[in-house]
C-alpha positions in Angstrom: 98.1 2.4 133.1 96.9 4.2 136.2 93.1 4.8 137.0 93.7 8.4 137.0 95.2 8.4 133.7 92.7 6.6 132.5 89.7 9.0 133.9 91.6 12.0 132.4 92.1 10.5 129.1 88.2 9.6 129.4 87.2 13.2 130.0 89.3 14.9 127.7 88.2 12.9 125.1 84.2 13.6 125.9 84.9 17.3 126.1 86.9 16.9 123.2 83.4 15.0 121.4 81.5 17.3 123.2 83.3 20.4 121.4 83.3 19.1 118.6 79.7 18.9 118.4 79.2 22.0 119.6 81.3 23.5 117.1 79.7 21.8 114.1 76.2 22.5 115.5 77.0 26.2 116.0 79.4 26.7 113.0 77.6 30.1 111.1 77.1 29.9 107.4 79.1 32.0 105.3 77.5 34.1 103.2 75.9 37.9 102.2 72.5 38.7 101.6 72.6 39.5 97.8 75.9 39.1 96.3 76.2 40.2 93.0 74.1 41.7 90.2 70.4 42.7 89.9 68.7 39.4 89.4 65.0 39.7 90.2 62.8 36.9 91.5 60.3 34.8 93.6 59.5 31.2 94.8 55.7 30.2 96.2 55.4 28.0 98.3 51.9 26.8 97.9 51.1 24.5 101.1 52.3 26.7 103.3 49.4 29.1 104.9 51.6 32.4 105.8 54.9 33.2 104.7 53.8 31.7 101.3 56.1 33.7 99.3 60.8 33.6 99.0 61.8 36.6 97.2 65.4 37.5 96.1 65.2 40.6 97.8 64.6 39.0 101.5 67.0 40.0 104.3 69.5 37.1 104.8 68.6 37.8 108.6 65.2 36.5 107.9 65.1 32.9 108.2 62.2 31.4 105.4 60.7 28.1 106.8 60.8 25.1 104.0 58.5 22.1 103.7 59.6 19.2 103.3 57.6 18.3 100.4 56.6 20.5 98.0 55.7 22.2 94.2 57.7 25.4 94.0 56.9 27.9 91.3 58.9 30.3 90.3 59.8 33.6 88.3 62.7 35.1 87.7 64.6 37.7 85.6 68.2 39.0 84.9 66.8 42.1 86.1 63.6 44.5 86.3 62.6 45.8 82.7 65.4 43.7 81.1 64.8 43.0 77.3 65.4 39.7 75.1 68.5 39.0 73.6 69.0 39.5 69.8 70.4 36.6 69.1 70.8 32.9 71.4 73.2 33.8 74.5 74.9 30.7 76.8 73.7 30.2 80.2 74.6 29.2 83.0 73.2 28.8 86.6 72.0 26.7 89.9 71.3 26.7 93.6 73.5 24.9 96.0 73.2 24.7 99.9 75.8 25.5 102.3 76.7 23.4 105.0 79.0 23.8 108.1 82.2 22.7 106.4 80.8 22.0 102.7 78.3 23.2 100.2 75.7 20.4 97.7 74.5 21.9 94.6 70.9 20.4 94.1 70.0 22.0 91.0 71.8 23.3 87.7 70.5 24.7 84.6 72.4 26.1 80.9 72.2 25.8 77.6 70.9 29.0 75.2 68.3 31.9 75.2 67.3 34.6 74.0 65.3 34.8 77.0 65.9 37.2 80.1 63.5 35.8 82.3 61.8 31.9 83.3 59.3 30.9 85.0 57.9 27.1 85.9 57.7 24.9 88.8 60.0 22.9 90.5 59.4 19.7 92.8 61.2 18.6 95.8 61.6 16.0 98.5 63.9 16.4 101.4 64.9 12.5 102.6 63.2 12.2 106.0 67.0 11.3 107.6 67.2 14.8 107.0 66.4 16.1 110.5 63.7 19.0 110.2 63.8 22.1 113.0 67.1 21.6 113.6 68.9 24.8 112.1 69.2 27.3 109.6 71.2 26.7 106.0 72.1 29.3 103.9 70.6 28.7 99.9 72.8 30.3 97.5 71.2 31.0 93.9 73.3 31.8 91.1 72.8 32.8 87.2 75.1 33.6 84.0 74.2 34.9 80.7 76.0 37.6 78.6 77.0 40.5 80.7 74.4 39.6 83.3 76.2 37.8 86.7 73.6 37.4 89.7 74.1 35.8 93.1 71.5 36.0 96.0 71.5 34.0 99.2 68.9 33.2 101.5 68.8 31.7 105.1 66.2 28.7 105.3 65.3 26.8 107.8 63.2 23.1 107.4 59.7 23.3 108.8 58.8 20.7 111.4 59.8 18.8 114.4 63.1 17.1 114.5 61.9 13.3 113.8 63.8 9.7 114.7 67.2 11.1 112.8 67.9 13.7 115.2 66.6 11.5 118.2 68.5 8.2 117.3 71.7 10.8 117.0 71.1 12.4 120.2 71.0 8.8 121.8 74.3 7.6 119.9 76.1 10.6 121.4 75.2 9.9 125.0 75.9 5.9 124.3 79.1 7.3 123.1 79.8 9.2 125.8 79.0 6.9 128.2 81.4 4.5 127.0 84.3 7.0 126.6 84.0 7.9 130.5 83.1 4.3 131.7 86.4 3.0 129.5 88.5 5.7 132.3 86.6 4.5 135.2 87.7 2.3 138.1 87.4 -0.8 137.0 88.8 -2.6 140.4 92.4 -3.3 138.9 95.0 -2.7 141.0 98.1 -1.0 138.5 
């Protein structure tokens, strides 16, 4: 195998990582601001000190920063002024993130109500490999019951500095890289 063979292999492949990358890292969510329905509601986030509050009705252009840790309480309703049911209807709902290529549904609900509307408070940890300030996600919230179908989506982003995740995968890329263009180097063979 000829050294120039091998340095062309060696930088198509980086530019081929290097795409790659760059096509994951830049991949745009796919999405609308309020889907479906008339669903009404509202999230607080307690520990923040501005920008406290994530309502349904927020531009999907407007990216909501997210703790890492934190006591969500919410309200909702199937809609503004809606009354109770006469008797118990099913139910059905969650909230699911999307991802470049994928979406992970983190919370479900269902069962029967009468009810049109909940409230209560939710609790959360994000893993710390998770690597906060790194992007924007699209949050996609989603509710059944009777005639009522709702969808809103939301564009959130994780509050914070990326930590030893994003670091210890900026280093693995460059290590990687390193050794893709030192494998098409001269290694002082003669071929």
């Amino acid at each position: 195998m000829s050294n120039r063979f091998r340095r062309n292999t060696a930088v198509t492949l980086t530019m081929l990582m290097l795409g790659m990358m760059l096509a994951v890292l830049l991949a745009a969510p796919v999405g609308a601001e309020v889907t479906r329905g008339s669903c009404v509601g509202q999230a607080e986030f307690p520990s923040k000190t501005s920008d406290r509050v994530l309502s349904a009705d927020r531009p999907r252009s407007s990216v909501f920063l997210v703790p890492m840790d934190e006591t969500v309480a919410y309200a909702g309703a199937l809609s503004d002024g809606a009354q109770p049911f006469d008797s118990p209807v099913p139910f059905e709902g969650g909230i699911s993130v999307q991802l470049p290529r994928t979406s992970w549904q983190f919370a479900t609900w269902g069962g029967t109500s009468t009810q049109v509307s909940a409230d209560g408070l939710y609790t959360y940890s994000i893993p710390s490999f998770v690597p906060a300030g790194t992007g924007e996600f699209e949050v996609m919230g989603w509710h059944r019951q009777g005639d009522f179908d709702c969808e809103v989506v939301v564009t959130v982003a994780l509050d914070g500095e990326p930590g030893p995740a994003a670091l210890i995968a900026v280093a693995g890329t460059f290590v990687f890289g390193a050794g893709v263009l030192a494998a098409g180097s001269k290694k002082g063979v003669k071929s």
